[in-house]
C-alpha positions in Angstrom: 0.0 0.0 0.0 1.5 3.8 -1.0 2.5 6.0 1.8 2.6 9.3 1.6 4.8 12.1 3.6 2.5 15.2 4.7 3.0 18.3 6.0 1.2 21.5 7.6 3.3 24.6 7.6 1.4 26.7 9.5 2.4 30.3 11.3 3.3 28.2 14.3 3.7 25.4 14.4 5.1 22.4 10.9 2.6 19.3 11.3 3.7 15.9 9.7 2.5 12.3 9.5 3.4 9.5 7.3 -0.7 8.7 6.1 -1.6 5.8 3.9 -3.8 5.5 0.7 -7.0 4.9 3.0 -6.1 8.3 4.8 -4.8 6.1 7.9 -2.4 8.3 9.8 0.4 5.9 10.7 2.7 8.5 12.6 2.7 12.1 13.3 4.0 14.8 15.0 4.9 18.7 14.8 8.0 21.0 15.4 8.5 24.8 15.5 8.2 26.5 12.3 10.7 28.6 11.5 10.2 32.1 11.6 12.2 34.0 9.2 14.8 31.2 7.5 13.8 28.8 4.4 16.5 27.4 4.5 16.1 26.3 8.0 12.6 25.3 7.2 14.0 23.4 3.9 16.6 21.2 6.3 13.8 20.2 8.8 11.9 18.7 6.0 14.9 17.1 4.6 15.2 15.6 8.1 11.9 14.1 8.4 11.5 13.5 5.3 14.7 11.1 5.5 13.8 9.4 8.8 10.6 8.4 7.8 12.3 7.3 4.1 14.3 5.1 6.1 10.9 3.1 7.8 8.2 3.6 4.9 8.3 3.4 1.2 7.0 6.9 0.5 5.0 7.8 -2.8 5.9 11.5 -2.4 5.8 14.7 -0.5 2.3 16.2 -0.1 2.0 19.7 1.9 -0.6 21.7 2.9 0.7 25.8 3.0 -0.9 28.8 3.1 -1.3 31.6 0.4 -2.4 31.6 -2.9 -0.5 28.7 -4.2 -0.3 27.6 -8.2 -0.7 23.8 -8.0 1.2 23.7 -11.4 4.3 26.0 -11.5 5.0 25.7 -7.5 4.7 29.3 -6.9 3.0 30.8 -3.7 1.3 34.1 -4.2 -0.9 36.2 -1.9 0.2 36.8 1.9 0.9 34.5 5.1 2.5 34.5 8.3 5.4 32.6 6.5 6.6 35.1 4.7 9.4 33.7 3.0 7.6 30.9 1.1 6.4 33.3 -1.1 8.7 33.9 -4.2 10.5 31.3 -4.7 9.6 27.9 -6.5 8.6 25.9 -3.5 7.9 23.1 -5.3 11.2 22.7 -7.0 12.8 23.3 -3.5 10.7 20.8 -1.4 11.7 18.4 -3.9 15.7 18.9 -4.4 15.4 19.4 -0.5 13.6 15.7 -0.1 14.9 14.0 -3.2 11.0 13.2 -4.0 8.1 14.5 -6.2 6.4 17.6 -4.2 2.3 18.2 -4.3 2.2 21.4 -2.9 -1.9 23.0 -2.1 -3.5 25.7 -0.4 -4.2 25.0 3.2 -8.1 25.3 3.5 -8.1 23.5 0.2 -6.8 21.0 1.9 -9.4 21.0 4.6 -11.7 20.9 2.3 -9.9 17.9 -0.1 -9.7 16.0 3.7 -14.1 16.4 4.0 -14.4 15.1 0.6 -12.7 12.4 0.8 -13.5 11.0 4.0 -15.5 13.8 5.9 -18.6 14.9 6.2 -18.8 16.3 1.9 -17.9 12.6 0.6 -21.4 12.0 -0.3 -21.4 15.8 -2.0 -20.5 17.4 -5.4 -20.8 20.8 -5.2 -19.8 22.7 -1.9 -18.3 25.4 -0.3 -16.5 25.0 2.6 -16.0 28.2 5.3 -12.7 28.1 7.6 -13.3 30.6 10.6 -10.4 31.6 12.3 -8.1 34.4 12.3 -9.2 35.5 9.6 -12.4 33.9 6.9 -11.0 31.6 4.4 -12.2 28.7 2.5 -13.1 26.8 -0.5 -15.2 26.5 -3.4 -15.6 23.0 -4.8 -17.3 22.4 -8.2 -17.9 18.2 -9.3 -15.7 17.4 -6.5 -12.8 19.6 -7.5 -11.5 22.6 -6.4 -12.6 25.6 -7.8 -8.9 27.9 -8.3 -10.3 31.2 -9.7 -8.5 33.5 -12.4 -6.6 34.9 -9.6 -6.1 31.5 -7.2 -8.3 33.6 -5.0 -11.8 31.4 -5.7 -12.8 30.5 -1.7 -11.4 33.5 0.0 -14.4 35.1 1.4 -13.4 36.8 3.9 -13.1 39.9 1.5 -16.7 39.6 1.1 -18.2 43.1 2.0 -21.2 42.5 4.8 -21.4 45.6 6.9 -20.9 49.6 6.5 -18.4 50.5 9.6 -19.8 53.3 11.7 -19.6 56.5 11.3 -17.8 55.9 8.2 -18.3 55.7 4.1 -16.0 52.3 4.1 -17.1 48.9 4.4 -16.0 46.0 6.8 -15.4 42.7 5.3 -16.4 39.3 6.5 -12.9 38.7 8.1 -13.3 42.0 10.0 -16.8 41.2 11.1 -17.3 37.4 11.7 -14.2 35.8 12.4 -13.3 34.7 16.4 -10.5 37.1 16.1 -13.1 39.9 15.4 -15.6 39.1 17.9 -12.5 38.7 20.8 -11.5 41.8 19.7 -15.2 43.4 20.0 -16.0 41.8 23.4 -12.6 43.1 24.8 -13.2 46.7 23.7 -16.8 46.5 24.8 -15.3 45.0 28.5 -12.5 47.2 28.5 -10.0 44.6 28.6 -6.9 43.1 27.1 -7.7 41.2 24.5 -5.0 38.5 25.0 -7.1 38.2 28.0 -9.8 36.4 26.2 -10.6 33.8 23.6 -13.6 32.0 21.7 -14.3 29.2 23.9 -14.5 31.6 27.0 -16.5 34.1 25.2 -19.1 31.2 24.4 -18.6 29.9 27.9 -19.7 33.5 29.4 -22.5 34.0 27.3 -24.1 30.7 28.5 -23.6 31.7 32.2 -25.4 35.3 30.9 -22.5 37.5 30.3 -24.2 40.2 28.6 -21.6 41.6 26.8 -20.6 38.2 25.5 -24.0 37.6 24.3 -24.8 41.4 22.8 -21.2 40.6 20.5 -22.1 36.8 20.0 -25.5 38.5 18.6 -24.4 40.6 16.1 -21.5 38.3 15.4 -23.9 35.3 14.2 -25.9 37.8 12.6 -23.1 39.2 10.4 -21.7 35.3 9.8 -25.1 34.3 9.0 -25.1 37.4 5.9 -22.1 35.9 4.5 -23.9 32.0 4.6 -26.6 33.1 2.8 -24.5 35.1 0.1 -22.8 32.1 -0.5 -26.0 29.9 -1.0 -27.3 32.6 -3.3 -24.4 33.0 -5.5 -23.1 29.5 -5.8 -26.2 27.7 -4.7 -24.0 24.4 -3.2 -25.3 21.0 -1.7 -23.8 21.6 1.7 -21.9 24.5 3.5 -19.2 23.2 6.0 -18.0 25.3 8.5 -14.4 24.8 9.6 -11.9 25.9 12.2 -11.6 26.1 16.2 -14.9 28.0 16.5 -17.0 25.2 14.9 -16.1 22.7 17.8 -18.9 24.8 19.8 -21.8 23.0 20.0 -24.5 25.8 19.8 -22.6 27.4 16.6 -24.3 24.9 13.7 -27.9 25.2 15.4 -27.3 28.9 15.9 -26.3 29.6 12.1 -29.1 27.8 11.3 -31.4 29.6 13.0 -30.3 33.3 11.8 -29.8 31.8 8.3 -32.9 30.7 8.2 -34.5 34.1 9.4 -32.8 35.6 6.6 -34.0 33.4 3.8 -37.6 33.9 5.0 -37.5 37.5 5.3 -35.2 38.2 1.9 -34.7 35.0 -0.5 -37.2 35.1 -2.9 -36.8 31.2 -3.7 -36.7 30.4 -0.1 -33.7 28.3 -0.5 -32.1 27.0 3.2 -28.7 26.3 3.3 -28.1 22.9 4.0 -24.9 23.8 6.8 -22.9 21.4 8.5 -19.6 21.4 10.8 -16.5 19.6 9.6 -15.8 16.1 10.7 -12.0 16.5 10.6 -10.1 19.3 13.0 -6.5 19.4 13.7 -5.6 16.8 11.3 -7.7 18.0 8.0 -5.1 19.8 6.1 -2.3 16.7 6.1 -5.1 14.4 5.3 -6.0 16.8 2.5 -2.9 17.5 1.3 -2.2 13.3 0.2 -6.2 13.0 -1.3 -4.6 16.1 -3.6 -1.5 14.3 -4.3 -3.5 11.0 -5.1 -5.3 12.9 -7.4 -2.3 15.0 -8.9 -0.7 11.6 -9.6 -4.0 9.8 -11.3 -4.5 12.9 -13.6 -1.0 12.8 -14.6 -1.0 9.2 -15.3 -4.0 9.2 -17.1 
């Protein structure tokens, strides 16, 4: 059976497993990611890389980064925390670093790849999947394959425009307005505390024990993040909308989307389509279990 050598460089933190065919992870683990050097980050995955070459026959390299990444050439457009991956020819790298073929893809791709496969869209063609984090990424995915975009930007909808900012002429995006780093933010300012002070999980904790502030943000936050969800259904009108990231752990978060989505559609669809939305089934693991269904698929496309 193939193996497959899979890594997640993310801001903090380089995740790697050796995963098989089925999507059985047979060993992982994580180090530090380097913060400024590529060359440092280029040794480590020479390193693993080699260790695990020495106990499994590997099929290739398959990685999940972030940015804009060009599947074909190995270049990584856009913007990330890593900011020296994007330039040079990671692909080409990876692989004279490894000494094996290199499948490089977008990170919520990835995530996305890892649902369809296995996850809760493997019964789905056409979906969009929502990552809330940070920041509001995603994916768009069209007959079971990715939808890139003109630009490589197709599933970043956190630049979706959702709200006028007060006392202003500019308008917030979806990023600024529904993602857990916004609503932390918002519930801080509105408690007059540090921010660093405060995460999701606790503001979701307080609200249940009736923190008003926590619920008056949570409010407008599922309201806002609700807006988007039903812009999406409209525009793209997919089977099933997944939400993703840390956030959609909370138990109340799918039954609460669903209830403001739905108010929405009522009161302004004219068709009175309801999303069909969903959580993801994979969490930490998604985006190295992605990253080898996209190799696997890279490698049957080129053979055929």
């Amino acid at each position: 059976m193939n193996t497959y050598m899979a890594f997640d460089l993310g801001g903090t933190n380089l995740k790697y497993a050796v995963i098989d065919e089925r999507g059985t992870i047979l060993e992982k683990g994580k180090v530090k990611t380097p913060q400024s050097n590529l060359q440092e980050l280029l040794s480590i995955l020479h390193s693993i890389t080699k260790t695990y070459k020495e106990k499994y026959s590997l099929k290739q390299v398959a990685m999940s980064c972030p940015g804009a990444i060009d599947t074909q050439s190995g270049y990584i457009g856009g913007e990330s925390a890593v900011k020296y991956i994007h330039g040079p020819n990671m692909v080409d790298l990876i692989s004279h670093s490894t000494g094996m073929e290199v499948y490089i893809e977008n990170d919520a791709n990835c995530a996305a790849l890892a649902e369809l496969w296995l996850g809760n869209a493997k019964a789905y063609h056409d979906l969009i999947f929502v990552v809330i984090g940070s920041g509001i990424g995603g994916a768009i995915v069209k007959d079971r394959k990715i939808h890139y975009g003109k630009h490589l930007h197709g599933g970043e909808f956190g630049y979706m425009l959702v709200k006028k900012e007060p006392n202003s002429n500019r308008y917030m995006n979806w990023s600024e307005t529904s993602s857990t780093y916004a609503l932390t933010e918002n519930v801080a300012k509105r408690k007059n505390v540090p921010m660093d002070s405060l995460n999701g999980e606790m503001i979701f904790k307080l609200a249940s024990e009736n923190d008003r502030d926590c619920i008056i943000e949570l409010e407008e936050w599922y309201h806002t993040l609700a807006i988007g969800i039903f812009n999406l259904q409209y525009i793209y009108d997919p089977e099933i909308i997944l939400i993703g990231g840390g956030v959609s752990e909370n138990e109340s978060l799918i039954t609460e989307l669903n209830k403001r989505v739905h108010e929405l559609v009522i009161n302004n669809g004219y068709a009175k389509v309801m999303p069909l939305i969903n959580k993801c089934y994979f969490h930490n693991d998604a985006n190295l279990i992605g990253a080898v269904y996209g190799a696997m698929n890279s490698l049957k496309s080129i053979q055929e």
